[in-house]
C-alpha positions as CSV (number, residue, x, y, z in Angstrom):
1,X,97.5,-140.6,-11.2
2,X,95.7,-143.4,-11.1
3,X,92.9,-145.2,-12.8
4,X,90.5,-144.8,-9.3
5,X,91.4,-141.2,-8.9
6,X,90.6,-140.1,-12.5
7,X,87.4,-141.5,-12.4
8,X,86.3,-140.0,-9.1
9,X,87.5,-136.8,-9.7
10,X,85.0,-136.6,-12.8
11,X,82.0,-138.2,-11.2
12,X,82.4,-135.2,-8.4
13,X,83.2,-132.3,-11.3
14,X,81.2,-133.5,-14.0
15,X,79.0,-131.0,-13.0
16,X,80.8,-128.0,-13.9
17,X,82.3,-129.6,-17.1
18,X,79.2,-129.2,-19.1
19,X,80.4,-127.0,-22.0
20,X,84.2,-126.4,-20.4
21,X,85.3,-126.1,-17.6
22,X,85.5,-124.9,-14.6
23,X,81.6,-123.6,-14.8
24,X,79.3,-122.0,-12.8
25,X,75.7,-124.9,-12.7
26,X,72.5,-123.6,-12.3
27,X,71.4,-125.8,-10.1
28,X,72.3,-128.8,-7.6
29,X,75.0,-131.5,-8.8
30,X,73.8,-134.3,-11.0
31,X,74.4,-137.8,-8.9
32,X,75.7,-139.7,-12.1
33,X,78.9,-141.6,-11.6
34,X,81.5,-142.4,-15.1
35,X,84.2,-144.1,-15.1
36,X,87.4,-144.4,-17.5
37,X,90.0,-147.2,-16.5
38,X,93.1,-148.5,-18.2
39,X,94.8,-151.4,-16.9
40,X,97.6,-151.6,-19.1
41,X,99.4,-147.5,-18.9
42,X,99.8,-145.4,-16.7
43,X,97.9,-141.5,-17.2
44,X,100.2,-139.1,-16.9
45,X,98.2,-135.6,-17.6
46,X,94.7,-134.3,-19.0
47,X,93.2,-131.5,-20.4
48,X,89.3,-130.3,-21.1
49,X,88.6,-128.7,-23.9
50,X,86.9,-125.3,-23.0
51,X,84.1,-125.5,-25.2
52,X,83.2,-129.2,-26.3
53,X,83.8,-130.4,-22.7
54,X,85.8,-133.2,-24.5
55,X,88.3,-134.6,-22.1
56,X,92.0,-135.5,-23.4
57,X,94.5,-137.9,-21.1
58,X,98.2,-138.7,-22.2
59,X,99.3,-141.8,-21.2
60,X,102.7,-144.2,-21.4
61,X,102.7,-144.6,-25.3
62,X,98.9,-143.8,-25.6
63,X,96.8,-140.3,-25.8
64,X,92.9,-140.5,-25.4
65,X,90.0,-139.1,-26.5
66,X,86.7,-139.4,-23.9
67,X,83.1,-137.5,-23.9
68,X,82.2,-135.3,-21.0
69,X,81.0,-138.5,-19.0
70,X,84.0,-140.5,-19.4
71,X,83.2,-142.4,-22.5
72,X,86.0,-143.2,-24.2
73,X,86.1,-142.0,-28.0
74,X,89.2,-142.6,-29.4
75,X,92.8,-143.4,-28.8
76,X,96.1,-142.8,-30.3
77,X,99.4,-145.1,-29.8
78,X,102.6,-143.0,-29.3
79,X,104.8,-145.8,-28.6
80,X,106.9,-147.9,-27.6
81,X,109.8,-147.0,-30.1
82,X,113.2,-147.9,-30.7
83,X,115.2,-145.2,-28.7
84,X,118.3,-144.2,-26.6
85,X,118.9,-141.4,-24.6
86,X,122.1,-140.7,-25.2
87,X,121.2,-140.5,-28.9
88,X,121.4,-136.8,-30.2
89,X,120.0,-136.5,-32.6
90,X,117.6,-139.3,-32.1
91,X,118.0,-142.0,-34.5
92,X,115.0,-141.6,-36.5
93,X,117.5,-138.4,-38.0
94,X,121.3,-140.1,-38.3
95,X,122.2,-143.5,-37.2
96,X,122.9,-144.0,-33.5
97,X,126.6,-145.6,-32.0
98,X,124.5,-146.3,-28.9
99,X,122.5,-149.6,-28.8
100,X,118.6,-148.8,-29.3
101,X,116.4,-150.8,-27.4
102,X,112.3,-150.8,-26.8
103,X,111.1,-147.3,-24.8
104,X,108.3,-146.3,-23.5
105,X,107.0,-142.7,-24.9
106,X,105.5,-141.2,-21.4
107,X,103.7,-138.1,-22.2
108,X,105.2,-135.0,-21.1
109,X,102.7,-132.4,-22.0
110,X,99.2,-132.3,-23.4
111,X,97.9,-129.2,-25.1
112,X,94.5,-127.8,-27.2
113,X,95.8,-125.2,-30.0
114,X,92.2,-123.6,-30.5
115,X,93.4,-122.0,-33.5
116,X,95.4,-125.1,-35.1
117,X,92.3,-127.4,-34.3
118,X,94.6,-129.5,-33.2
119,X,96.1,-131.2,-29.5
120,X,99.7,-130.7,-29.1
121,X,101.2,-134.3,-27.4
122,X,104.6,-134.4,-26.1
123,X,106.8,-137.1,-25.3
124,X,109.5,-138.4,-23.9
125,X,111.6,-140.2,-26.7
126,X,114.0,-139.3,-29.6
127,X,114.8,-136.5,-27.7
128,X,111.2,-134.7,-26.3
129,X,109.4,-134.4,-29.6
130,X,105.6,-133.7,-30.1
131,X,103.0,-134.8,-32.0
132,X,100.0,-132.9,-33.7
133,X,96.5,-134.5,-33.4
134,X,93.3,-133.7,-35.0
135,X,91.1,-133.0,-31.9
136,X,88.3,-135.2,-33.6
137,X,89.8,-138.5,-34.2
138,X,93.5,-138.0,-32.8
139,X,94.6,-138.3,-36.3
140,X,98.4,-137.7,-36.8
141,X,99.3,-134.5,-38.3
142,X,102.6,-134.5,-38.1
143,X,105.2,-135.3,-36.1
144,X,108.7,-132.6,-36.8
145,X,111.8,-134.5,-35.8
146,X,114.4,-133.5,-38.0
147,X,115.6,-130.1,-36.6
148,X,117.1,-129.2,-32.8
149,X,114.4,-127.0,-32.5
150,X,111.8,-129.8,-32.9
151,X,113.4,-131.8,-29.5
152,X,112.1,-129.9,-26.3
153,X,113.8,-131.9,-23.7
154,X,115.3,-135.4,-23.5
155,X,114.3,-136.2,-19.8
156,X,112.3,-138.8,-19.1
157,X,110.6,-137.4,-15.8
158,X,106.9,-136.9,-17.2
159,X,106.3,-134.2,-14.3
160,X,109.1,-131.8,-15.3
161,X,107.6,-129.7,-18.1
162,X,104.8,-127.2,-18.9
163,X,103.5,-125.0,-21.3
164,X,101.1,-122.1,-22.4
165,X,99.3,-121.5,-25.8
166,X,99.3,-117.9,-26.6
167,X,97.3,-116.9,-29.8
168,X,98.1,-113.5,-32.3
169,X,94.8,-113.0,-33.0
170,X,93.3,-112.3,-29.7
171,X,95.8,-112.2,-27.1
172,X,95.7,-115.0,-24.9
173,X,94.1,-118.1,-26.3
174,X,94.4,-120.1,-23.0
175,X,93.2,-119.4,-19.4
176,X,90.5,-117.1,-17.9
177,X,87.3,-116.3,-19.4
178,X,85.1,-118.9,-20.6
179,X,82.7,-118.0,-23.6
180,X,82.6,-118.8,-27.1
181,X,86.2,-118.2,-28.5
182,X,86.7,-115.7,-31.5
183,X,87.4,-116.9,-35.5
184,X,91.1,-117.7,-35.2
185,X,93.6,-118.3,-37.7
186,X,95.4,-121.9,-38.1
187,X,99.1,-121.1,-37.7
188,X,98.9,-118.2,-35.3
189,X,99.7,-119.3,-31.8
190,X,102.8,-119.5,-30.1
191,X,104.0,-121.7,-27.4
192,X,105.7,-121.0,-24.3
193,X,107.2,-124.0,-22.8
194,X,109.3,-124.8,-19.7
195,X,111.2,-128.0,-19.1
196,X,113.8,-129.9,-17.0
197,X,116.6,-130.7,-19.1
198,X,118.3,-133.6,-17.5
199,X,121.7,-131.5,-17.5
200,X,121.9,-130.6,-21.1
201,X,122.0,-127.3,-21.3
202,X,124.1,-127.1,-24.5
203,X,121.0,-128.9,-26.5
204,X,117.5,-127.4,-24.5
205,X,116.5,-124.1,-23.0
206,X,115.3,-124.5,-20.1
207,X,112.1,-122.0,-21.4
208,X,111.0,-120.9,-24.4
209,X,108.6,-119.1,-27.0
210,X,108.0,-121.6,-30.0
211,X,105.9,-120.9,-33.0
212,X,102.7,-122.7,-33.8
213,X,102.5,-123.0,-37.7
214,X,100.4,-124.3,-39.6
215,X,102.1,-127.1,-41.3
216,X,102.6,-130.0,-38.8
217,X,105.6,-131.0,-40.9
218,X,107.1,-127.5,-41.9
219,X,110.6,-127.0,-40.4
220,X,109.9,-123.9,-39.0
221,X,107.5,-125.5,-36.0
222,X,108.7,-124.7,-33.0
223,X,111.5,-122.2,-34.0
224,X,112.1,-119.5,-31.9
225,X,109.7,-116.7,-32.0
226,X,112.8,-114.2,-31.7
227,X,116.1,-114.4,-32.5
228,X,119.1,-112.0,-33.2
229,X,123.2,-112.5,-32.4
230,X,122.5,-111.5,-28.7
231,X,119.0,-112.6,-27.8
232,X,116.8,-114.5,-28.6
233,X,112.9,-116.2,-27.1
234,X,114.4,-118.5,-24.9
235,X,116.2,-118.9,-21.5
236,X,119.1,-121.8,-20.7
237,X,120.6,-122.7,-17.5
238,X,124.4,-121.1,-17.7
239,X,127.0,-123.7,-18.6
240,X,129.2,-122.3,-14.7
241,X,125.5,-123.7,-12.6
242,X,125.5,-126.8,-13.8
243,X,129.3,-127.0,-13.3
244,X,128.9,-125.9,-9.7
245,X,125.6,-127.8,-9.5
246,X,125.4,-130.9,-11.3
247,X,122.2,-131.9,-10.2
248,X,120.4,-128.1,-11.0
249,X,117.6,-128.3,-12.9
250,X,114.1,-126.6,-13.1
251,X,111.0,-128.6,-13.0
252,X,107.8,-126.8,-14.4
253,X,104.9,-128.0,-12.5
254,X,102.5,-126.0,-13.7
255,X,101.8,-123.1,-16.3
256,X,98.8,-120.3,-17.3
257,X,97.9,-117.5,-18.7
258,X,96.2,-114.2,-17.1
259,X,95.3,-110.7,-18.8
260,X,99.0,-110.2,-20.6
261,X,101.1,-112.2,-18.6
262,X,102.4,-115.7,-18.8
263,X,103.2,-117.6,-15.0
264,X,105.0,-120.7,-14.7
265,X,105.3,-122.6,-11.2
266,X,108.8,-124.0,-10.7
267,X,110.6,-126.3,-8.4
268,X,114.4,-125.7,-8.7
269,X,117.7,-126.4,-6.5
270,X,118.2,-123.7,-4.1
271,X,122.0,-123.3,-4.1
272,X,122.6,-120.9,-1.4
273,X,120.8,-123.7,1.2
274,X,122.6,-126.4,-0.5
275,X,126.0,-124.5,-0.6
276,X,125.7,-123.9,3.3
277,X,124.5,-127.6,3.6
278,X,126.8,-130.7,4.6
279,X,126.0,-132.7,1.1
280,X,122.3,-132.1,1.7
281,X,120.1,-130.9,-1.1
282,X,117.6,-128.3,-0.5
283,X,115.2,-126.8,-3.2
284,X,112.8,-124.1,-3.1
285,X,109.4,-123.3,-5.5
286,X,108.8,-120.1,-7.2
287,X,106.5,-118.5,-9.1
288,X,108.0,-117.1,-12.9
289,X,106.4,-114.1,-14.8
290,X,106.9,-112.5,-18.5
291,X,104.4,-110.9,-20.9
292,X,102.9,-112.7,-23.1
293,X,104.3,-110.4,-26.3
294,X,107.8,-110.3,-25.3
295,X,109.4,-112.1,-27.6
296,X,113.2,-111.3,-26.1
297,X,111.9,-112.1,-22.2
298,X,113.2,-108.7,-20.9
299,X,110.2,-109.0,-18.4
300,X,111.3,-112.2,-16.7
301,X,111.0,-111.8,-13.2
302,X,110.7,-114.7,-10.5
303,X,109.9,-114.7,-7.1
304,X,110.2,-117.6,-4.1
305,X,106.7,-118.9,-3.1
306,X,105.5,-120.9,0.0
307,X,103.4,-120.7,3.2
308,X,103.6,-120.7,6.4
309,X,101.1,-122.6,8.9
310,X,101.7,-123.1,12.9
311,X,104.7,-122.6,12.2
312,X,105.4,-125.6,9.9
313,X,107.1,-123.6,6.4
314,X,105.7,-125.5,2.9
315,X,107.7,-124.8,0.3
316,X,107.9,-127.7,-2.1
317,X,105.1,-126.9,-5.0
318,X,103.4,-130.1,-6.2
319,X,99.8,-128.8,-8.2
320,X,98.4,-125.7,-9.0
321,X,95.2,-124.4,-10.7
322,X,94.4,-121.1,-11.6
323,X,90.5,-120.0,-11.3
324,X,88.5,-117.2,-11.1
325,X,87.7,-116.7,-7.0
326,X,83.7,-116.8,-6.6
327,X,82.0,-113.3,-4.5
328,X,83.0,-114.6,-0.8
329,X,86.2,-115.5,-1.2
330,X,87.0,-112.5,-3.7
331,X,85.6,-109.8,-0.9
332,X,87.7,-112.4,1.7
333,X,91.2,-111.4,-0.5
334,X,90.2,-107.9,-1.0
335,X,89.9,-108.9,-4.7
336,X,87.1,-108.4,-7.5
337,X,85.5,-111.6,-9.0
338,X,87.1,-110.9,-12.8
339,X,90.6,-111.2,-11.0
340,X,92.3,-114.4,-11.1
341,X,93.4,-116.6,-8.0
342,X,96.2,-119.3,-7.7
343,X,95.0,-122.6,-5.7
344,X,98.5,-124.5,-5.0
345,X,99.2,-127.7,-2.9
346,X,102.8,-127.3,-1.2
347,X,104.5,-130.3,0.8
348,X,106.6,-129.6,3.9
349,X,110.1,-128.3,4.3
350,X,112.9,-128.1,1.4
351,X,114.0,-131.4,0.9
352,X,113.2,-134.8,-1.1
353,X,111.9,-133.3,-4.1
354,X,111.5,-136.6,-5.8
355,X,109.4,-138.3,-2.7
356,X,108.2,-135.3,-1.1
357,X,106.8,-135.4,2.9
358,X,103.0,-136.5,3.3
359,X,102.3,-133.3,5.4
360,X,101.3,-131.0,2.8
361,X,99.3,-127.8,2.7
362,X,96.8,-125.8,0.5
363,X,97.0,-121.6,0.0
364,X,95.1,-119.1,-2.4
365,X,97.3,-117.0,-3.9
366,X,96.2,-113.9,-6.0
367,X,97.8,-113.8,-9.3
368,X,100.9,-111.4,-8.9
369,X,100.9,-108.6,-11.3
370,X,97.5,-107.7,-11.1
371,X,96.5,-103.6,-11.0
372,X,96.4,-102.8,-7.5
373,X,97.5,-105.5,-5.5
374,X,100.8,-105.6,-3.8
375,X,102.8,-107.6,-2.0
376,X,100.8,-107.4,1.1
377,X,97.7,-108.1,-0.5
378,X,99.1,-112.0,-1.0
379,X,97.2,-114.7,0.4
380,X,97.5,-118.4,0.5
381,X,95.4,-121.4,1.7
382,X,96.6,-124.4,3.3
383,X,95.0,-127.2,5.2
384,X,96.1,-129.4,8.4
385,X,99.9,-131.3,7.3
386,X,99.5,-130.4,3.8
387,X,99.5,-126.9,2.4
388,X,97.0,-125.6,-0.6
389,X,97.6,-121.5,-1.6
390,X,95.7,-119.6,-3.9
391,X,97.7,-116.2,-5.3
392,X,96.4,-114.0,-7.8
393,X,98.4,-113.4,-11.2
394,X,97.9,-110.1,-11.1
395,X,99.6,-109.0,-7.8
396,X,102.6,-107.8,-6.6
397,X,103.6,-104.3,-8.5
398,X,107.4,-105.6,-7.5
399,X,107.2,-108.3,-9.8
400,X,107.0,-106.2,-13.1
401,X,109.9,-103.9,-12.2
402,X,112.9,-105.0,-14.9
403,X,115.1,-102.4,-16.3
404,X,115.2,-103.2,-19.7
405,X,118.8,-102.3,-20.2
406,X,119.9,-104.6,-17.5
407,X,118.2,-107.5,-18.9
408,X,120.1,-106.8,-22.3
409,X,123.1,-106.8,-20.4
410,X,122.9,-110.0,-18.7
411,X,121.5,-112.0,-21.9
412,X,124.7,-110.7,-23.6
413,X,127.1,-111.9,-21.1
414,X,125.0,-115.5,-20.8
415,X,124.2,-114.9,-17.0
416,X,121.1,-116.1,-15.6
417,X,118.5,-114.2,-15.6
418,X,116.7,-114.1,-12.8
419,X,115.3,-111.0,-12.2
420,X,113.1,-110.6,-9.1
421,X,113.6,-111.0,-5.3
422,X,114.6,-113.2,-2.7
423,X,111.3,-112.0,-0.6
424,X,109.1,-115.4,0.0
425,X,105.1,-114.8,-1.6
426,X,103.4,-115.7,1.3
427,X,99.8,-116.9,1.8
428,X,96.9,-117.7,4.3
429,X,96.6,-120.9,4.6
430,X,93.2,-122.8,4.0
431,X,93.5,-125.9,4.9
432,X,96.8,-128.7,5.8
433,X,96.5,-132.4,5.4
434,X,99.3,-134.6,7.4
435,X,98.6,-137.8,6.2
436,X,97.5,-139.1,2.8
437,X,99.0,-136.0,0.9
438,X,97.3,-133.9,-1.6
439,X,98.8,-134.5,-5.2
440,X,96.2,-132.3,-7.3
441,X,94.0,-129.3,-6.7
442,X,90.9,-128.4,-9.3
443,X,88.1,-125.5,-8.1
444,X,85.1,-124.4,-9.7
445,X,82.4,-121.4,-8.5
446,X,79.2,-122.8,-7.4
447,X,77.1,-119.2,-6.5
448,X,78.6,-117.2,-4.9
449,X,80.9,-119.6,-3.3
450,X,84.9,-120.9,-4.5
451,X,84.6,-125.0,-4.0
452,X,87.9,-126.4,-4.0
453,X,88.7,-130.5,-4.9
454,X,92.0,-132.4,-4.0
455,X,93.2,-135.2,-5.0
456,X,95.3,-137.5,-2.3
457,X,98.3,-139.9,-3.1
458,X,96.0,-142.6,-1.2
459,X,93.2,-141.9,-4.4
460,X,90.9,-139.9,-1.9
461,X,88.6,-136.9,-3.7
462,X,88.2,-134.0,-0.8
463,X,86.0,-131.4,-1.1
464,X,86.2,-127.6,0.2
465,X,84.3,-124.2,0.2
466,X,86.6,-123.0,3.3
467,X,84.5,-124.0,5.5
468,X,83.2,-128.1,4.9
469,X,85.6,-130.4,4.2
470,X,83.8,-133.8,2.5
471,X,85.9,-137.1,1.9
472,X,85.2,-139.1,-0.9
473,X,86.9,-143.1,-1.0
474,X,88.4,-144.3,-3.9
């Protein structure tokens, strides 16, 4: 993401950000323009604190604190550190036989814990660990390094990972909703996180229920919410994949919360295209499911995700963003407006996950799991070249049959557990872009209408209600 786009994307949404965000103004857009540039990092992710409006961006080696309108408030320096990949543990723990050299700490992951007061930072050195800062003056809590369960992933990729906050005290503490949050207690929130893992199964899962506690410091951060001899809150990648698939991994691009469920967006190998392939490599996206209490993941499902437009299949995921759909496009899905909708940009085809086709496309997908909404009711939105889909979390009854027993079975024997179907969740699409590809997707409700904004690779801002398309330059 670059300097250009972050600023435009905030002069344009700065007038739903107000006290969080996304928000429904009162009245017309504000014409006020902010801007936020670095010259010498590169941004890497951001989040908007619900209630203050405060923004937070992670950067190479840097985390930042700016106001609503872009001022920028604080800043924190992660890095560069003396490092080495092949370290394990890193060498802040036990000396290292490798040679440490100067490396960069790209931020992986960049999370508010309401009820800790505090933004979680991850990074990519000694191994994925995190840092804790005070969400006032990114002040360093604590960093926990010393324990396997403190190193989340050692690859370096700063698109591969994703996470969800989950609080005890009232359910979900992140995603849908808006309002004032209630009195929560520091030390009761859990994290669920998903990661690439470079290959190295025997050290990461590749997802995971950590707990939140409220020393910074304390060992026990980020254990394992739940484990026994034969399960436990995490799932790893089996030992006979990666033997038959070197290169399989599991990039999380995106993750929320809706009602009681948990959803991650993944981008994996698909090894039945790539097995039938002459050395190609083919990957397909899909869209991953649990409740948020179960701590032993029997209610893993996953299902494939795309969608279809004149014929042209989109199945490479590259953004999401989960919203709540505004009156005409909830009565356009069938959908009420307290039911949650998936906006997701999808490039072309199967292949190149790393540098992706331009022609790209945007569906709306409602959540799957959601009371009565089944598989038909599934809808996604794309746009010319490019494809953007919206889904709603709480669709699709299929995607909540697990037999427990079955799922016991499987953990036991170390099989993967992917529980679901092969069936493709399918969307409408709303609009397609074939040339300067769409890279991010944000939406917001404005009335009674569901305006969507997309980012371009090319630093272009466009503008949707399903109907008007604006272009914004960089």
């Amino acid at each position: 993401m670059t300097p250009q786009w972050l600023a435009l994307a905030f002069t344009l949404l700065q007038a739903g950000l107000n006290r969080g965000f996304p928000a429904a103004p009162t009245g017309p857009p504000t014409r006020t323009t902010s801007f936020f540039r670095v010259t010498d990092t590169s941004l890497t992710h951001l989040t908007v604190h619900r209630t203050t409006g405060d923004v937070f961006a992670g950067a190479v080696n840097r985390v930042y604190k700016l106001s609503a309108n872009l001022t920028e408030l604080r800043s924190h320096i992660t890095g560069p550190v003396e490092d080495n990949a092949k370290c394990y543990p890193p060498p802040s723990v036990r000396a290292c036989a490798h040679r440490l050299e100067s490396s960069d700490n790209v931020n992986k992951l960049l999370l508010v814990d309401y009820a800790g007061n505090r933004l979680v930072a991850c990074g990519s050195i000694w191994q994925g660990v995190c840092q804790f800062l005070r969400l006032e003056d990114l002040f360093k809590l604590g960093e926990p390094h010393h324990r396997k369960e403190h190193y989340l992933s050692g690859a370096r990729e700063a698109d591969g990972m994703a996470g969800v906050v989950v609080g005890d005290d009232e359910g979900l503490a992140r995603g849908g909703g808006g309002g004032e949050p209630k009195k929560r207690k520091k030390g009761g929130s859990r994290l669920f996180i998903g990661a690439a893992i470079d290959g190295k199964s025997e050290y990461f899962p590749t997802l995971s229920s950590r707990k939140l506690v409220a020393d910074e410091d304390s060992v026990n951060m980020f254990g394992l919410v739940y484990q026994d001899e034969f399960v436990s809150s995490q799932i790893k990648i089996p030992s006979d994949t990666l033997s038959t698939y070197p290169a399989f991994d599991i990039y999380y691009v995106y993750g929320f919360s809706s009602r009681t469920y948990i959803y991650f967006l993944t981008l994996q190998l698909d090894t039945q295209l790539t097995q039938d392939a002459t050395g190609e490599k083919f990957f397909t996206s899909k869209i991953v499911r649990m409740c948020s209490n179960d701590t032993e993941f029997y209610s893993y499902v996953e299902f494939p995700l795309g969608c279809t437009k004149d014929g042209v299949e989109y199945r490479l995921v590259q953004a999401a963003y989960k919203h709540r759909p505004g009156k005409l496009l909830a009565q356009a899905l069938g959908l009420s407006e307290d039911e949650d909708v998936l906006f997701v940009v999808f490039s072309q085809g199967q292949k190149n996950r790393a540098n992706p086709p331009g022609d790209r496309a945007l569906p709306v997908h409602p959540a799957p799991g959601q009371p009565g909404h089944e598989g038909e009711d599934q809808v996604l939105l794309p746009r010319r070249g490019q494809a953007v889909s919206a889904v709603a979390p709480q669709q699709g009854a299929a995607l909540h049959q697990h037999a427990e027993a079955d799922r016991r079975r499987l953990l036991r024997a170390g099989a993967e557990p992917a529980a679901g179907g092969m069936r493709v969740i399918e969307g409408t699409p709303l609009f397609d872009d074939r040339t300067e590809g769409m890279a991010a997707v944000a939406a917001y409700t404005y009335g009674e209408h569901s305006v969507v904004f997309v980012g371009t690779r090319s630093g272009q801002l466009k503008k949707s209600s399903g109907r008007v398309l604006l272009t914004a330059p960089d």
